[in-house]
C-alpha positions as CSV (number, residue, x, y, z in Angstrom):
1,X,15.8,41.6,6.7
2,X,14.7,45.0,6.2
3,X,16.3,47.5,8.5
4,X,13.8,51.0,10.1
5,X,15.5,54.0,11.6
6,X,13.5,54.7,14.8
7,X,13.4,58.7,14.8
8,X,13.1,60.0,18.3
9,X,13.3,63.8,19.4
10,X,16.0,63.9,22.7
11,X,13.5,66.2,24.2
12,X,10.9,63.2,24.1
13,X,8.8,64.1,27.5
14,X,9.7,60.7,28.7
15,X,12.7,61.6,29.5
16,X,11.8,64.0,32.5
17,X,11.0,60.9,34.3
18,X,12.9,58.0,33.1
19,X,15.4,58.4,34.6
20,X,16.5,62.4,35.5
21,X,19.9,63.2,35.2
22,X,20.6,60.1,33.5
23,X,17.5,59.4,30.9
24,X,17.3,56.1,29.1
25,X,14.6,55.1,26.5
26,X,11.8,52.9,28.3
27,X,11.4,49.1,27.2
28,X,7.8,49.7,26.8
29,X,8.4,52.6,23.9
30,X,10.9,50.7,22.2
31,X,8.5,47.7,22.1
32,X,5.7,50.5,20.8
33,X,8.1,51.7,18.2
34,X,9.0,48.4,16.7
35,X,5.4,47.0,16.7
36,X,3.7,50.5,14.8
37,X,7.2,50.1,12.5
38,X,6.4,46.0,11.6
39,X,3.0,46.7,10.9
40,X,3.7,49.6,8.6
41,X,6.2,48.0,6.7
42,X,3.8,44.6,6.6
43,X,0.4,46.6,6.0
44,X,-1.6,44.5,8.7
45,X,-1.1,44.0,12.2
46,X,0.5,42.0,14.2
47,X,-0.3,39.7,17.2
48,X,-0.1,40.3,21.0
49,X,4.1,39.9,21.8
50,X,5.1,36.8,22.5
51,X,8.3,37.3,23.3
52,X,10.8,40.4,24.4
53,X,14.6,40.4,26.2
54,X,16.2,43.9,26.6
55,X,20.1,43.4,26.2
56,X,21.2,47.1,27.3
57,X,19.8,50.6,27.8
58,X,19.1,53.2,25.0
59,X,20.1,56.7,25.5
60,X,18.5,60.0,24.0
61,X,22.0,60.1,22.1
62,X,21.2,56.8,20.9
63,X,20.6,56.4,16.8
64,X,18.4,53.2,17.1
65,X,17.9,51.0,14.0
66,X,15.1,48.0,14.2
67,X,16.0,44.6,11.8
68,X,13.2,42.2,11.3
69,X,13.1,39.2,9.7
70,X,8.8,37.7,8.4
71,X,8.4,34.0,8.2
72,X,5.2,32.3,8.0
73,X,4.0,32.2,11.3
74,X,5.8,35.4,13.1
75,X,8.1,38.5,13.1
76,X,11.1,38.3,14.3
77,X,13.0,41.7,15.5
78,X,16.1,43.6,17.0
79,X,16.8,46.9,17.9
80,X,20.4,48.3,17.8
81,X,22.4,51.2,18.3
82,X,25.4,50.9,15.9
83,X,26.7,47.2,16.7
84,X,25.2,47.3,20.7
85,X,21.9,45.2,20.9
86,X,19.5,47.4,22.7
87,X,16.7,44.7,22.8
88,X,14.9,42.0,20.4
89,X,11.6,40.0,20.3
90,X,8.9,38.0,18.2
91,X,5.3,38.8,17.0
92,X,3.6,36.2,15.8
93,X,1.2,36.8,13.1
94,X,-2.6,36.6,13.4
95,X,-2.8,33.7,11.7
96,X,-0.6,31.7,14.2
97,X,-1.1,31.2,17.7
98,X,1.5,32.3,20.5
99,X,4.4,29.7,21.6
């Protein structure tokens, strides 16, 4: 499975609203960041998400790693920080259709 650092700056503007005082990485961008990461690594793009659970919240002092794992009809993915499970998913490929 290969394995993607996802570089992001602390000072990301997101986190002035998400949340102040306490700032956690929104779903959505981690979602974003995976996806553009699979289809560079792949060279085509993928399908609409099919699939998405968020196991715990990712700090700015978070060092966030995304696995994936291509079979013949869809990407499977996780993000973690160290050990922790910040949130994992499936993209099906164009080819196949959604389940």
């Amino acid at each position: 499975m290969p394995v993607v650092h996802l570089p992001f700056a602390a000072d990301h503007p997101v986190f002035a609203g998400h949340f102040p005082g306490q700032p956690i990485v929104p779903g959505v961008l981690l979602l974003d960041w995976a996806q553009a990461a699979i289809e560079a690594q792949l060279g085509q793009s993928v399908a609409a998400l099919s699939e998405a659970k968020f196991h715990s919240p990712a700090t700015p002092a978070d060092t966030l790693e995304l696995d994936f794992e291509i079979s013949t009809t869809a990407v499977r993915f996780e993000i973690r920080s160290t050990a922790r499970r910040i949130a994992s998913g499936r993209f099906p490929l164009p080819s196949s259709s959604p389940a």
